[in-house]
N, CA, C and O atoms as a GROMACS GRO file, in nm:
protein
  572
    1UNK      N    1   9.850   7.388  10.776
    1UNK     CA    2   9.878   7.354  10.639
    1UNK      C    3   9.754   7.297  10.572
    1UNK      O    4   9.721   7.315  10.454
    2UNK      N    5   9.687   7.221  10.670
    2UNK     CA    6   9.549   7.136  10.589
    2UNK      C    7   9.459   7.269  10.567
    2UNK      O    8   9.414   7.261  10.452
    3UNK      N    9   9.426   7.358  10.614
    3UNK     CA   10   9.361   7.454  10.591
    3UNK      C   11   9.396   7.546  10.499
    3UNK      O   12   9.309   7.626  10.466
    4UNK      N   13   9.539   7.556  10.432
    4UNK     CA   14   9.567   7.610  10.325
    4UNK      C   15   9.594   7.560  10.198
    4UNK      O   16   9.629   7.620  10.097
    5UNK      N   17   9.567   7.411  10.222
    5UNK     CA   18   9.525   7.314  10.086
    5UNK      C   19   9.387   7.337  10.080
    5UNK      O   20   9.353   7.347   9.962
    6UNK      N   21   9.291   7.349  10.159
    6UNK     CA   22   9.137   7.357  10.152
    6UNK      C   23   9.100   7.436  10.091
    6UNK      O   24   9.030   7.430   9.990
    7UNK      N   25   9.166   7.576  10.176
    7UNK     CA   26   9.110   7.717  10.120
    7UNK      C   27   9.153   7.693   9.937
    7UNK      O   28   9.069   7.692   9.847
    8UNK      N   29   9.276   7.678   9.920
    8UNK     CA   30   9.334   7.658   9.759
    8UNK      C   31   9.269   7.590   9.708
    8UNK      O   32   9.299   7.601   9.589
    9UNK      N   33   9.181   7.511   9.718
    9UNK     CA   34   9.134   7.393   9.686
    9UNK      C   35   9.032   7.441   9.628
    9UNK      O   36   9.022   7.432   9.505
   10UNK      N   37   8.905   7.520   9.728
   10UNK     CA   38   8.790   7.557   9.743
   10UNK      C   39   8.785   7.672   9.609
   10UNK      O   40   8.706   7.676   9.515
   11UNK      N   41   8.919   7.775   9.646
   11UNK     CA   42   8.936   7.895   9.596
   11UNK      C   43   8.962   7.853   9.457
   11UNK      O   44   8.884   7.900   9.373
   12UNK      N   45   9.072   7.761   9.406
   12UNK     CA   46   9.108   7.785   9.259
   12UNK      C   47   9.047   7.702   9.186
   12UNK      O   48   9.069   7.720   9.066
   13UNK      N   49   8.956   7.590   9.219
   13UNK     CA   50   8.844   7.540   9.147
   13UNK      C   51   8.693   7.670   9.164
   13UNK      O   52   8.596   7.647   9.092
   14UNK      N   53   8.691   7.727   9.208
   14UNK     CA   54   8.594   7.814   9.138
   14UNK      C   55   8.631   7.956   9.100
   14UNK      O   56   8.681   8.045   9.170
   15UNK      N   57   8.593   7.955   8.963
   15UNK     CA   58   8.642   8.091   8.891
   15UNK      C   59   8.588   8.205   8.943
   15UNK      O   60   8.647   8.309   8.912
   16UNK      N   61   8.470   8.219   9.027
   16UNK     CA   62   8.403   8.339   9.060
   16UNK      C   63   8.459   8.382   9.174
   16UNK      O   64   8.469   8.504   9.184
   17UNK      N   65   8.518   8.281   9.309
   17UNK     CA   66   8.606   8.267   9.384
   17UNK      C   67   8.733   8.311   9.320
   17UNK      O   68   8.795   8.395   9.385
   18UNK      N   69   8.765   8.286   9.249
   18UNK     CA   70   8.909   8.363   9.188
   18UNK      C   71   8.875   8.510   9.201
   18UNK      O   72   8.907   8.596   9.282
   19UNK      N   73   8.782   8.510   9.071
   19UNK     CA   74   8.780   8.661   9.047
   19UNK      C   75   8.786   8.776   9.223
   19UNK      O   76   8.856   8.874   9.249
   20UNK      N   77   8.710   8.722   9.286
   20UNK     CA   78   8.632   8.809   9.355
   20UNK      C   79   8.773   8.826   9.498
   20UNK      O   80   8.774   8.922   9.575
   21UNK      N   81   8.850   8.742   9.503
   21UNK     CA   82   8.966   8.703   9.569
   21UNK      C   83   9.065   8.833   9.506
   21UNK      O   84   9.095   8.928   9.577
   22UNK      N   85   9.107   8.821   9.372
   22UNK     CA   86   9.183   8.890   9.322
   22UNK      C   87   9.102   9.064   9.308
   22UNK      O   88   9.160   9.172   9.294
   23UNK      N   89   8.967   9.038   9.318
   23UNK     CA   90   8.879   9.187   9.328
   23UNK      C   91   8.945   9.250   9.464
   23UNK      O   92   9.008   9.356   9.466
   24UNK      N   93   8.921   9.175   9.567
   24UNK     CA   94   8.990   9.203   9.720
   24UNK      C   95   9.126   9.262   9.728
   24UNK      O   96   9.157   9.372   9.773
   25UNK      N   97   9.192   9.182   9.684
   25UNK     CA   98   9.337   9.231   9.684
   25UNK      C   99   9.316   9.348   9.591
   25UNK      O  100   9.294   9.456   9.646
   26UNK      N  101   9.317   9.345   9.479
   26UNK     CA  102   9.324   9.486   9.378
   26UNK      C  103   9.225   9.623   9.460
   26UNK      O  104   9.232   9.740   9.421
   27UNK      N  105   9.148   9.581   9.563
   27UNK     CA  106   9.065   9.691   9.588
   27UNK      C  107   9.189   9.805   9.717
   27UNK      O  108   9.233   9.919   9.731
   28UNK      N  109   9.191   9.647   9.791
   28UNK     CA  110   9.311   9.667   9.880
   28UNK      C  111   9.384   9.788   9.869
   28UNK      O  112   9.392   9.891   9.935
   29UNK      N  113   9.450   9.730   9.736
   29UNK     CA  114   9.580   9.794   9.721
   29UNK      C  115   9.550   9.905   9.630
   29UNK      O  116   9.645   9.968   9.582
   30UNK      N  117   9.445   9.933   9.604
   30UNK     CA  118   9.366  10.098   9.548
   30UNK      C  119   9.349  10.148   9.666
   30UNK      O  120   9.426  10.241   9.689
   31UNK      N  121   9.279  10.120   9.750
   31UNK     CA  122   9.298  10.206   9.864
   31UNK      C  123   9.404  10.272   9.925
   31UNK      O  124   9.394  10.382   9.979
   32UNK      N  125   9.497  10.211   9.919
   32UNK     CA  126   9.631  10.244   9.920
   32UNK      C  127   9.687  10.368   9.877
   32UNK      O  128   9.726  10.472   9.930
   33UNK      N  129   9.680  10.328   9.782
   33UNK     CA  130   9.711  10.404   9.634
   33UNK      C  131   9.653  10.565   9.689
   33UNK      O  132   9.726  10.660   9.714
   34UNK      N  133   9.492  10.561   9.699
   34UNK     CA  134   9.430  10.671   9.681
   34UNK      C  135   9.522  10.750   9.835
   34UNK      O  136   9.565  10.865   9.827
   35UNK      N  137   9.539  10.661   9.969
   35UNK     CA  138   9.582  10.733  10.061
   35UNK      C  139   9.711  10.792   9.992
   35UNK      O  140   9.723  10.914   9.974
   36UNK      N  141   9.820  10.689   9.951
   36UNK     CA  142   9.930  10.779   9.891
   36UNK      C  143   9.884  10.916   9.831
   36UNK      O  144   9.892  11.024   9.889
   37UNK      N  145   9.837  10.894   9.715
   37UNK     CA  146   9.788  11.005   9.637
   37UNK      C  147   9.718  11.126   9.727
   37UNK      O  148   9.732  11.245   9.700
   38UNK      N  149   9.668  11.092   9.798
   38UNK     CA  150   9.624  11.208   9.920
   38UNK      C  151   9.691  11.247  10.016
   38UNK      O  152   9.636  11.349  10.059
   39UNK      N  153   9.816  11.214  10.098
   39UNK     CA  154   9.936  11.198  10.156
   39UNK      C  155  10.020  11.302  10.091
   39UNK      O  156  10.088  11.387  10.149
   40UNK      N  157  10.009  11.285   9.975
   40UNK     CA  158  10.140  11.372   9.871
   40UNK      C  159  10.083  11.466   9.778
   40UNK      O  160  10.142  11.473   9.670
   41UNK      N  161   9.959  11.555   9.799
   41UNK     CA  162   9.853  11.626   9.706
   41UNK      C  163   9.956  11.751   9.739
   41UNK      O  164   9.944  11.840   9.655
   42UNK      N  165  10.035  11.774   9.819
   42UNK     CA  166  10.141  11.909   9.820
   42UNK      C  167  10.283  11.884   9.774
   42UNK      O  168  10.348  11.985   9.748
   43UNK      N  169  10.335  11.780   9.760
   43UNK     CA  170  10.447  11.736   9.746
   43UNK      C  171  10.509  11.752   9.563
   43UNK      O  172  10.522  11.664   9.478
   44UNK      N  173  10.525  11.840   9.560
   44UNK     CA  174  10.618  11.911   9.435
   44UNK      C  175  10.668  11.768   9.354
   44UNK      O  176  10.724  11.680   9.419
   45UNK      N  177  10.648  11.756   9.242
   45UNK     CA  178  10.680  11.633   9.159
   45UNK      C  179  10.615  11.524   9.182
   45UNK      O  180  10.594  11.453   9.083
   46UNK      N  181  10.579  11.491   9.272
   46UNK     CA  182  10.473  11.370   9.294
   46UNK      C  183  10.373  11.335   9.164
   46UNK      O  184  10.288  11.410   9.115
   47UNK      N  185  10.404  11.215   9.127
   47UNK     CA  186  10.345  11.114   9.028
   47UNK      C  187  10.229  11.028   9.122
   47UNK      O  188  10.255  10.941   9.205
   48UNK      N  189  10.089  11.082   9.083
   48UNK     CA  190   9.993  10.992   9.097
   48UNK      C  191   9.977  10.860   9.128
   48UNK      O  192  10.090  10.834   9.168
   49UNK      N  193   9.930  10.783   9.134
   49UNK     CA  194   9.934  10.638   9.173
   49UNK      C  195   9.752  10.643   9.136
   49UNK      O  196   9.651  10.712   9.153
   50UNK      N  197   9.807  10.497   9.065
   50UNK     CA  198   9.632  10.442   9.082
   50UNK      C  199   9.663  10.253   9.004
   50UNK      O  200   9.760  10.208   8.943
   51UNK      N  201   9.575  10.211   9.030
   51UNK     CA  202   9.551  10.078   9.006
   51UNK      C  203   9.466  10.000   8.936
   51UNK      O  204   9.353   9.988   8.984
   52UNK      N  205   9.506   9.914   8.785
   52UNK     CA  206   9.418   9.880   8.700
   52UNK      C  207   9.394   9.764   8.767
   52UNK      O  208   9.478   9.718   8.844
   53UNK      N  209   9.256   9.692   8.739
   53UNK     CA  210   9.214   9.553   8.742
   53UNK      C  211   9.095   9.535   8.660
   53UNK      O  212   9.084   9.431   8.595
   54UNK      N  213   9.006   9.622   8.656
   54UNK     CA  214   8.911   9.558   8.589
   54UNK      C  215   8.967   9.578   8.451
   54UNK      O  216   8.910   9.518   8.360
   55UNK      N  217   9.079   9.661   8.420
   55UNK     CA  218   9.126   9.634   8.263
   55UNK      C  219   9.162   9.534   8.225
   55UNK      O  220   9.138   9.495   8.111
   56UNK      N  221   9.234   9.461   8.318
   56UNK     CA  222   9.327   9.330   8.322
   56UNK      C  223   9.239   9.210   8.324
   56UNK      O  224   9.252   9.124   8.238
   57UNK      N  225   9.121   9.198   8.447
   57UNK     CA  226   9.037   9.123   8.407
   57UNK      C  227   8.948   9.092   8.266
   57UNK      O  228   8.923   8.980   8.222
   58UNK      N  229   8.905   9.228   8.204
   58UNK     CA  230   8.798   9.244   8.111
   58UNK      C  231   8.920   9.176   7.978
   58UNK      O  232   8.862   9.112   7.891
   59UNK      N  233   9.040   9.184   7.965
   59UNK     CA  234   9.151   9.176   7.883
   59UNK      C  235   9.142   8.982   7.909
   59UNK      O  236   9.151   8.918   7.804
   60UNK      N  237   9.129   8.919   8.005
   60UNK     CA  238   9.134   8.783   8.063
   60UNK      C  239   9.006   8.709   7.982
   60UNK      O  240   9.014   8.643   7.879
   61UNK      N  241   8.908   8.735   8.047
   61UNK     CA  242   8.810   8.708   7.953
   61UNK      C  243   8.754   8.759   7.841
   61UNK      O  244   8.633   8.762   7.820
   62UNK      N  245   8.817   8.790   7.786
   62UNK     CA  246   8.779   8.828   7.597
   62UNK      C  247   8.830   8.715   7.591
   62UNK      O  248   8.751   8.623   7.567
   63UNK      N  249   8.986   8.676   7.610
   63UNK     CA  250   9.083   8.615   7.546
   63UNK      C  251   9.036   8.454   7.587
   63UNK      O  252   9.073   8.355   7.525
   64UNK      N  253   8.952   8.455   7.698
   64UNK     CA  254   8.860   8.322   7.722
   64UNK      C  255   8.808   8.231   7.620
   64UNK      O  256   8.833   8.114   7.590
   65UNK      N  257   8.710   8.340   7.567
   65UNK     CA  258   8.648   8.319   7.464
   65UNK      C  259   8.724   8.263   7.313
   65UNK      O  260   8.664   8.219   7.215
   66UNK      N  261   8.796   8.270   7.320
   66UNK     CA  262   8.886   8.218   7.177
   66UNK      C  263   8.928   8.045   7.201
   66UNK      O  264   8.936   7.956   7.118
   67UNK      N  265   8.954   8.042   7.388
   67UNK     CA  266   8.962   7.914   7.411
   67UNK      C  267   8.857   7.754   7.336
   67UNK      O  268   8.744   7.730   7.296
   68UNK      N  269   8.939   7.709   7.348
   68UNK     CA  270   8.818   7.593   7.284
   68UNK      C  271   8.779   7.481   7.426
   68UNK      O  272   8.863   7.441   7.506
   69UNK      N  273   8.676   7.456   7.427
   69UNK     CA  274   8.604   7.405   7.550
   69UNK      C  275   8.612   7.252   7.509
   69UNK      O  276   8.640   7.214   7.395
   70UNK      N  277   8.574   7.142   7.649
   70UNK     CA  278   8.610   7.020   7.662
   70UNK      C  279   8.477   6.942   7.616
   70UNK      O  280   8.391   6.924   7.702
   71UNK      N  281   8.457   6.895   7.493
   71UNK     CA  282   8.412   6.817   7.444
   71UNK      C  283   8.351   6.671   7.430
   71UNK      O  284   8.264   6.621   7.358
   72UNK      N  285   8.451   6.618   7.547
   72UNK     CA  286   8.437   6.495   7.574
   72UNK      C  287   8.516   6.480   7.718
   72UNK      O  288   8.628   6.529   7.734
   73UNK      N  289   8.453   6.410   7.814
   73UNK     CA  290   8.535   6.374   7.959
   73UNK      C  291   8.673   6.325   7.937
   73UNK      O  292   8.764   6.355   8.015
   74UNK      N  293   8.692   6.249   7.832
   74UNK     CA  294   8.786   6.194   7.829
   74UNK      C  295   8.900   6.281   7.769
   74UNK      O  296   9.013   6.238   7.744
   75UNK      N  297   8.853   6.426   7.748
   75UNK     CA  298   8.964   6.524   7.720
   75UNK      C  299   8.999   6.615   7.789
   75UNK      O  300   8.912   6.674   7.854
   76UNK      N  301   9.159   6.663   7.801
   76UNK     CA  302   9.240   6.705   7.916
   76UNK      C  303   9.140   6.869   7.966
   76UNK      O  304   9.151   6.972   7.901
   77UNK      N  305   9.051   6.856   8.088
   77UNK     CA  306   9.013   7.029   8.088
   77UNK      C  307   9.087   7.140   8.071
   77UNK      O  308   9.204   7.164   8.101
   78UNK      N  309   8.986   7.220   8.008
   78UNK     CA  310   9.057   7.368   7.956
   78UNK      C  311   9.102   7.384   8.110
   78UNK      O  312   9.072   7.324   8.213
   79UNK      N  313   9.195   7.503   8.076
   79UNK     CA  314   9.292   7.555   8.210
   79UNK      C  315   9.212   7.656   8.249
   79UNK      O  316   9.116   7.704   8.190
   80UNK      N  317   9.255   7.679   8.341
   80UNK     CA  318   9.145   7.769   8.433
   80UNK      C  319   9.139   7.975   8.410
   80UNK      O  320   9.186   8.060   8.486
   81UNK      N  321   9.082   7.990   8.311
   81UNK     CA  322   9.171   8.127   8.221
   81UNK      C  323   9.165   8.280   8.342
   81UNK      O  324   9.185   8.396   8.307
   82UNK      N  325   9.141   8.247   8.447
   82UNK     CA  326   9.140   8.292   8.561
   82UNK      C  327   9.266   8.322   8.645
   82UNK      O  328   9.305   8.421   8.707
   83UNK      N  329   9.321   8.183   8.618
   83UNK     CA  330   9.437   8.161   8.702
   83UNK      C  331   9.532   8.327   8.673
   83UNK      O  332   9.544   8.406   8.579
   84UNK      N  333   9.589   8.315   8.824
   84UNK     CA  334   9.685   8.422   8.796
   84UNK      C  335   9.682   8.549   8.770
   84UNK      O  336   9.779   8.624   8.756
   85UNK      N  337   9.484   8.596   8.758
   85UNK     CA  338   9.462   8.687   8.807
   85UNK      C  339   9.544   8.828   8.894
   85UNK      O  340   9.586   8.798   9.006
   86UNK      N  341   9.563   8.949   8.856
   86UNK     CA  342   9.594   8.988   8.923
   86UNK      C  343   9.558   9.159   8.876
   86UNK      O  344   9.483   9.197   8.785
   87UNK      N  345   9.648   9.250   8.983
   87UNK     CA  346   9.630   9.389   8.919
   87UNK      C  347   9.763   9.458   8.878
   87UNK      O  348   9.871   9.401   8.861
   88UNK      N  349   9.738   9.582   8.867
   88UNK     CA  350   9.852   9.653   8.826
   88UNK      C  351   9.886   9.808   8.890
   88UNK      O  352   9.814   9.899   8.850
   89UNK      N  353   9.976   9.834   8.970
   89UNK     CA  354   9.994   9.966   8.989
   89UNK      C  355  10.101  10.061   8.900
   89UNK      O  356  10.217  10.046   8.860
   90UNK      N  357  10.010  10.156   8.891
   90UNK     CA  358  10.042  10.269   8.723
   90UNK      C  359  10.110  10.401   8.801
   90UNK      O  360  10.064  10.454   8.902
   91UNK      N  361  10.188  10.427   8.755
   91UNK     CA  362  10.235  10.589   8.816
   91UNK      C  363  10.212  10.647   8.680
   91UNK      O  364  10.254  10.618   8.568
   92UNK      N  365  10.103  10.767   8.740
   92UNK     CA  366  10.094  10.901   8.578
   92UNK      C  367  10.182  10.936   8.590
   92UNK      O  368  10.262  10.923   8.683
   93UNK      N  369  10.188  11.022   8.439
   93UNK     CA  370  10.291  11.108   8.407
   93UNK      C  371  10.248  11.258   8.465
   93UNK      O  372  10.133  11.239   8.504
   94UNK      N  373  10.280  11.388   8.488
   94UNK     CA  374  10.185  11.502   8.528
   94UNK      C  375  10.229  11.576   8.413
   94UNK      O  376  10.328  11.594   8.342
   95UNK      N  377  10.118  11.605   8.427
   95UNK     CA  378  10.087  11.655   8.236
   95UNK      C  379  10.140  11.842   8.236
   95UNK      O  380  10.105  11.915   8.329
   96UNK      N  381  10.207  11.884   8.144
   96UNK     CA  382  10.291  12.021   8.106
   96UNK      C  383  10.176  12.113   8.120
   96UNK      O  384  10.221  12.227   8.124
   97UNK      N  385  10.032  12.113   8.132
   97UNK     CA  386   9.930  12.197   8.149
   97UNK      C  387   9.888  12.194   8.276
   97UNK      O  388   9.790  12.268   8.289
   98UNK      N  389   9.936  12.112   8.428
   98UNK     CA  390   9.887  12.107   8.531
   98UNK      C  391   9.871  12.256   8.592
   98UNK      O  392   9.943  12.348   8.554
   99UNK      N  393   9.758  12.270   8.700
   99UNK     CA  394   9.773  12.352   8.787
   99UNK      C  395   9.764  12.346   8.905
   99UNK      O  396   9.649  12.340   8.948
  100UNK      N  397   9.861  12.344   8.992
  100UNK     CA  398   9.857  12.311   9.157
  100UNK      C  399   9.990  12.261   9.139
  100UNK      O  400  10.055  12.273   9.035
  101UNK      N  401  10.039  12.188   9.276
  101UNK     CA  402  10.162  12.142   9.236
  101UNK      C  403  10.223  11.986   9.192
  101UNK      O  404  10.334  11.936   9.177
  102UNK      N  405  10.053  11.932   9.179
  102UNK     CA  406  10.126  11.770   9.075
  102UNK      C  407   9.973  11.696   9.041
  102UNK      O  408   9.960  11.580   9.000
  103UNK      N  409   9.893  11.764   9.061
  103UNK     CA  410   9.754  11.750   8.960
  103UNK      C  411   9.662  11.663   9.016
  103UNK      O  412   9.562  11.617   8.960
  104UNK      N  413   9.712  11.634   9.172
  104UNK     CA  414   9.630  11.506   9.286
  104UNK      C  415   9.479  11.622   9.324
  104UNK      O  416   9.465  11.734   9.373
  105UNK      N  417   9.406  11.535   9.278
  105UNK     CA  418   9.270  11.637   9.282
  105UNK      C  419   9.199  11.582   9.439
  105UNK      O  420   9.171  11.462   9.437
  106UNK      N  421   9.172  11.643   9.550
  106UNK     CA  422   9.172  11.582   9.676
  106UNK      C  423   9.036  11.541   9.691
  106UNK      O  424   9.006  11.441   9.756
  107UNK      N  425   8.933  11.634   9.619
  107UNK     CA  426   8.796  11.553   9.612
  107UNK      C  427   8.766  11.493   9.538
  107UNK      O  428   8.658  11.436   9.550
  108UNK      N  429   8.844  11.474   9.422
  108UNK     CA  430   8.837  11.299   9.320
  108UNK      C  431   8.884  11.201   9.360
  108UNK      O  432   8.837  11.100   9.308
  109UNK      N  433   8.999  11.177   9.472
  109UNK     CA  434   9.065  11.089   9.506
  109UNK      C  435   8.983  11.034   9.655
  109UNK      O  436   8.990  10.918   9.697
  110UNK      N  437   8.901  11.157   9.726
  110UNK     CA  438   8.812  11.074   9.835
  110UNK      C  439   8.679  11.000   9.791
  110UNK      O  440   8.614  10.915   9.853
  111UNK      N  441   8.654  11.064   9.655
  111UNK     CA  442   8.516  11.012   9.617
  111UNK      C  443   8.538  10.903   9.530
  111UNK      O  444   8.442  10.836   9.494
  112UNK      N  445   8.674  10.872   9.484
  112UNK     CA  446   8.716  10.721   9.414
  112UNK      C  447   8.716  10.631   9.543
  112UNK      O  448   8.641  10.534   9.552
  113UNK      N  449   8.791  10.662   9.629
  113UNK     CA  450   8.815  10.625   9.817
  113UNK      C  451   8.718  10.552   9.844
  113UNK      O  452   8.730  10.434   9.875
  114UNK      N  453   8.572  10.635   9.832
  114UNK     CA  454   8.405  10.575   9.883
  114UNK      C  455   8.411  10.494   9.796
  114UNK      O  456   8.386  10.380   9.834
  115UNK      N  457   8.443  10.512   9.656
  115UNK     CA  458   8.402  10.382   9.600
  115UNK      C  459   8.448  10.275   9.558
  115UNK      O  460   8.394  10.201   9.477
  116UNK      N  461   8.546  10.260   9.608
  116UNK     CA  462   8.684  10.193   9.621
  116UNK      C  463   8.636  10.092   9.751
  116UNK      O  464   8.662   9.972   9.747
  117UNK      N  465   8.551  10.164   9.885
  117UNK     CA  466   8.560  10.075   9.966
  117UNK      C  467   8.424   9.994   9.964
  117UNK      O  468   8.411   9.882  10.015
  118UNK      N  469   8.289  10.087   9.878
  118UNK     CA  470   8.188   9.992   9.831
  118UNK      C  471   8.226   9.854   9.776
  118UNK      O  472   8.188   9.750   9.831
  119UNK      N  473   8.302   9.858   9.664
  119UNK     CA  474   8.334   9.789   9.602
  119UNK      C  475   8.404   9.677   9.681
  119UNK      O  476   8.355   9.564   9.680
  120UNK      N  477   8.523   9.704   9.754
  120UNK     CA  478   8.528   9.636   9.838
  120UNK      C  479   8.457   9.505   9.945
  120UNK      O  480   8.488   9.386   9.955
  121UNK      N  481   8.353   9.584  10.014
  121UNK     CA  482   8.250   9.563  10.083
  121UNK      C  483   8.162   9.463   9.984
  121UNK      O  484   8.118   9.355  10.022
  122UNK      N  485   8.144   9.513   9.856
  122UNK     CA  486   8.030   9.417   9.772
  122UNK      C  487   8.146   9.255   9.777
  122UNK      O  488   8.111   9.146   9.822
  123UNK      N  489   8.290   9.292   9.714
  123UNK     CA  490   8.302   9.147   9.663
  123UNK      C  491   8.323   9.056   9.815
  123UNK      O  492   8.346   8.935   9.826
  124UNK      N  493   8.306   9.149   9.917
  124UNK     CA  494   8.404   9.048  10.032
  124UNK      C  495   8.238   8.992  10.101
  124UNK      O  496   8.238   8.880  10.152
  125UNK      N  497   8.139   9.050  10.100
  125UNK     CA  498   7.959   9.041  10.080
  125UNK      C  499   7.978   8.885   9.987
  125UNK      O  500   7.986   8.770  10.033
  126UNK      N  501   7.979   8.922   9.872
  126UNK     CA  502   7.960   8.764   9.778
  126UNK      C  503   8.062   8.676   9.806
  126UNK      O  504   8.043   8.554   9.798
  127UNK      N  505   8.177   8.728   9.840
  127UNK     CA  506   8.274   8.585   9.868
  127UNK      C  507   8.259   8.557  10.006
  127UNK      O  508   8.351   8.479  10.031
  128UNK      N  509   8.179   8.581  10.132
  128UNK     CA  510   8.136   8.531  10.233
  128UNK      C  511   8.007   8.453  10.199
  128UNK      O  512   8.003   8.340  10.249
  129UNK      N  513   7.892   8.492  10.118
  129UNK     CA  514   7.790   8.413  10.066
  129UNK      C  515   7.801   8.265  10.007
  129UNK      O  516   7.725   8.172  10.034
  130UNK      N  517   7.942   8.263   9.896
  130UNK     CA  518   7.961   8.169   9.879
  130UNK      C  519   8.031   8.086   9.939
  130UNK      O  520   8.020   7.974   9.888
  131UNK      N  521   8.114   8.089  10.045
  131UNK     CA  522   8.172   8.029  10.151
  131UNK      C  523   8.017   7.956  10.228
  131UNK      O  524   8.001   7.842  10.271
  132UNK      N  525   7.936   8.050  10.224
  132UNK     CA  526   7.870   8.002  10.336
  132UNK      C  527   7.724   7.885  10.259
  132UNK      O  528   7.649   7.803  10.313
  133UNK      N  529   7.734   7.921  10.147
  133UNK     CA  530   7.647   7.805  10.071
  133UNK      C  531   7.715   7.652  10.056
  133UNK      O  532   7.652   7.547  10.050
  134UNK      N  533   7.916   7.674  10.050
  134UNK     CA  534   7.923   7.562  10.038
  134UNK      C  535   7.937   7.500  10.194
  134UNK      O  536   7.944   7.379  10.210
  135UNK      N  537   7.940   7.565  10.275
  135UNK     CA  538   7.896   7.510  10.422
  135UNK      C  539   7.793   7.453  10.488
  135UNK      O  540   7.783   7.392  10.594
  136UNK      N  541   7.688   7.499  10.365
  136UNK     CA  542   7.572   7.450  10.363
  136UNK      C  543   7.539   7.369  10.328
  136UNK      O  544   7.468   7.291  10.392
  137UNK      N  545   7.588   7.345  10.176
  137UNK     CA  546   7.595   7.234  10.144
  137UNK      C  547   7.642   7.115  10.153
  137UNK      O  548   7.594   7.011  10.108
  138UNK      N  549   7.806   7.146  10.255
  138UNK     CA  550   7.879   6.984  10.344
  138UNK      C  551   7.822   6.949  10.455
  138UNK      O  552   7.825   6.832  10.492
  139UNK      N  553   7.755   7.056  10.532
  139UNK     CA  554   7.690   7.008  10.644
  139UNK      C  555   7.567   6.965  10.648
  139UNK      O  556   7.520   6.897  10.738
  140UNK      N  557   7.496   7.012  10.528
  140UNK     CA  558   7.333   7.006  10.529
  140UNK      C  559   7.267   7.074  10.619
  140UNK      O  560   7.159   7.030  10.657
  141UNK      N  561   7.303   7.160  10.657
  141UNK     CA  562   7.230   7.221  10.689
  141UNK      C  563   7.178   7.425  10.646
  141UNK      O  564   7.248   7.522  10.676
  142UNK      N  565   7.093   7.429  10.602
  142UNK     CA  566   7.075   7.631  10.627
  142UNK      C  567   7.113   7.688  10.736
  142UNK      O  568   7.094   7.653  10.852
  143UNK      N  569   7.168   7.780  10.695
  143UNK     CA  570   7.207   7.894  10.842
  143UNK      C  571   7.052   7.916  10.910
  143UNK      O  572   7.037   7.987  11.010
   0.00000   0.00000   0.00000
């Protein structure tokens, strides 16, 4: 339990830690997605699958910006416009002009796949970096 007040602790006081947390999961669950979508590239009626986040994010912080910032210590901090982060899974519609039998294109969906797991790889890269700076910084010591 003490280790899942820490991690929460660590995680929802820093916003870049948010983001890159909720990058993980949303990448996750694109990967997913793309296997479904490749799983069912023969399957007659099959509705696509895919997964927004950076819409949802980029939609988070615009709306940041309108916030009004803390002025004085002695006033309550802005809320964390991060919080609650998350993604979204979309089923297409298959469009009355398709050709094949539900429009899952098998070499767009492996080459989203590769970059689906770069992406991956980058945020789980910076959210081990910053784990490991603030380790650095309680212990004093550099790796």
């Amino acid at each position: 339990m003490a280790d899942n007040l820490i991690q929460n602790f660590l995680i929802g006081q820093n916003p870049s830690a948010v983001t890159l947390r909720a990058m993980l999961d949303a990448q996750a669950t694109r990967q997913r997605a793309h296997t479904q979508n490749i799983a069912n590239a023969e399957t007659p009626g099959y509705q696509r699958v895919r997964v927004e986040f950076e819409e949802l994010l980029r939609d988070r912080l615009d709306g940041a910006d309108q916030k009004l910032a803390q002025a004085d210590d002695r006033h309550l901090p802005p809320t964390n416009e991060l919080e609650g982060l998350g993604h979204r899974v979309v089923r297409e519609e298959i469009p009355d002009d398709i050709t094949g039998v539900n429009g899952v294109n098998i070499e767009e969906e492996m080459a989203e796949m590769a970059e689906t797991q770069l992406r991956y790889l980058t945020a789980l890269e910076l959210l081990r970096r910053r784990y490991q700076g603030m380790k650095e910084a309680i212990t004093g010591q550099p790796r």
